[in-house]
C-alpha positions in Angstrom: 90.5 -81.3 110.1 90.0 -77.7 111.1 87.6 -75.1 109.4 90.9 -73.2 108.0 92.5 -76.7 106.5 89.1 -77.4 104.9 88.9 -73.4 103.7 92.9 -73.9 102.3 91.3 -76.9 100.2 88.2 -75.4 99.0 91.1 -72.2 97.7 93.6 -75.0 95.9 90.7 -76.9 94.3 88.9 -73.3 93.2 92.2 -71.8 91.7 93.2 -75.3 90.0 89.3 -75.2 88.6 90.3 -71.9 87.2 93.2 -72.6 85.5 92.2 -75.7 83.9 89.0 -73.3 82.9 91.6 -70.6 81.6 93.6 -73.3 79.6 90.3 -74.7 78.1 89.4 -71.3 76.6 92.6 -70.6 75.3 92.6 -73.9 73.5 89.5 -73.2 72.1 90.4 -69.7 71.0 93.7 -71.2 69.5 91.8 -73.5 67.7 89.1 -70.8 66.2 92.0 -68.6 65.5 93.4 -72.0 62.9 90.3 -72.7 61.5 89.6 -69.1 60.9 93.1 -69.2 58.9 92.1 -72.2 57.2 89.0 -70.9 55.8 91.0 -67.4 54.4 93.6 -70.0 52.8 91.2 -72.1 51.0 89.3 -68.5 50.4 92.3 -67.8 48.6 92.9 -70.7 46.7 89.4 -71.9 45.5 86.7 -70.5 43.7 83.2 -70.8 45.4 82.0 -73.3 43.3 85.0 -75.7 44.6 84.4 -74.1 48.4 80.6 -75.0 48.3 81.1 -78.5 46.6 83.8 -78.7 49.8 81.2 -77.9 52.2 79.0 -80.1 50.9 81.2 -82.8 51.3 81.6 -82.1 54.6 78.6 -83.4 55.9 78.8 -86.0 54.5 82.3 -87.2 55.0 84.7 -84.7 57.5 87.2 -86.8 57.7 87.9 -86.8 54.6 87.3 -83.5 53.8 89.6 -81.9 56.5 92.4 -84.2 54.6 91.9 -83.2 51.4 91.9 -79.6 53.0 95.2 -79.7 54.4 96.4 -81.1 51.6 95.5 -78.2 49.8 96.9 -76.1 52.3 99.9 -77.3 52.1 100.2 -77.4 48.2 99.7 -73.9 48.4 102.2 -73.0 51.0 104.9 -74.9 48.8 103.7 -72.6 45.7 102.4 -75.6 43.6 98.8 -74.1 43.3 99.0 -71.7 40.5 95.9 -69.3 40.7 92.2 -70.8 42.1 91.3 -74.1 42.0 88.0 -74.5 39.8 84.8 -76.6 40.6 86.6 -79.2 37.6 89.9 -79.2 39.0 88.3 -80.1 42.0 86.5 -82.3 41.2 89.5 -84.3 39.4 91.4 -84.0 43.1 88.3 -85.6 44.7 87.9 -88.8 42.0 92.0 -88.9 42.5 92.1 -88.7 47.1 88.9 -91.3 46.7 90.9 -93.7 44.3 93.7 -93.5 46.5 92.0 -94.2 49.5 91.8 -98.5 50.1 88.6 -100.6 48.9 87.2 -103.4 51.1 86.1 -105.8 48.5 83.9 -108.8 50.5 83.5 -111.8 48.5 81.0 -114.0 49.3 80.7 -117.8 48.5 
């Protein structure tokens, strides 16, 4: 291989490092952009009591927290939220998603 076959290379890899770098950051932009949406929604929808007991949730269990989130999300883009959603309310829409969610019972002999 010659010095300008070797330089060609070094010019492909560099520009493909570059766009794969470009693509990154738009993705994560993208995704900022959605969870900065998310948070004006639920702004929206829930007082602070409910947004605080949502954060604290969070840390303990984000998988189901971002669930019950988009849940909510989409209730209220179908209109079927009427006004905020109260630290009670919320409270009854987290005893009904855990009730919901499947038990493992172990029985032991």
């Amino acid at each position: 291989m010659s010095e300008d076959d070797i330089e060609e290379i070094r010019q492909k890899k560099l520009e493909e490092l570059k766009e794969k770098k470009g693509s990154q950051e738009e993705l994560e932009q993208r995704k900022q952009q959605q969870e900065a949406q998310k948070k004006k929604l639920l702004k929206k929808i829930m007082t602070s009591e409910a947004r605080q007991r949502l954060s604290n949730l969070r840390m303990a269990k984000p998988e189901f927290v971002e669930s019950i989130e988009q849940q909510l999300i989409l209730l209220a883009q179908k209109g079927s939220i009427q006004g905020k959603i109260d630290d009670d309310q919320f409270k009854k829409i987290l005893k009904k998603a855990q009730s919901d969610s499947k038990d493992i019972n172990i029985k032991r002999r």
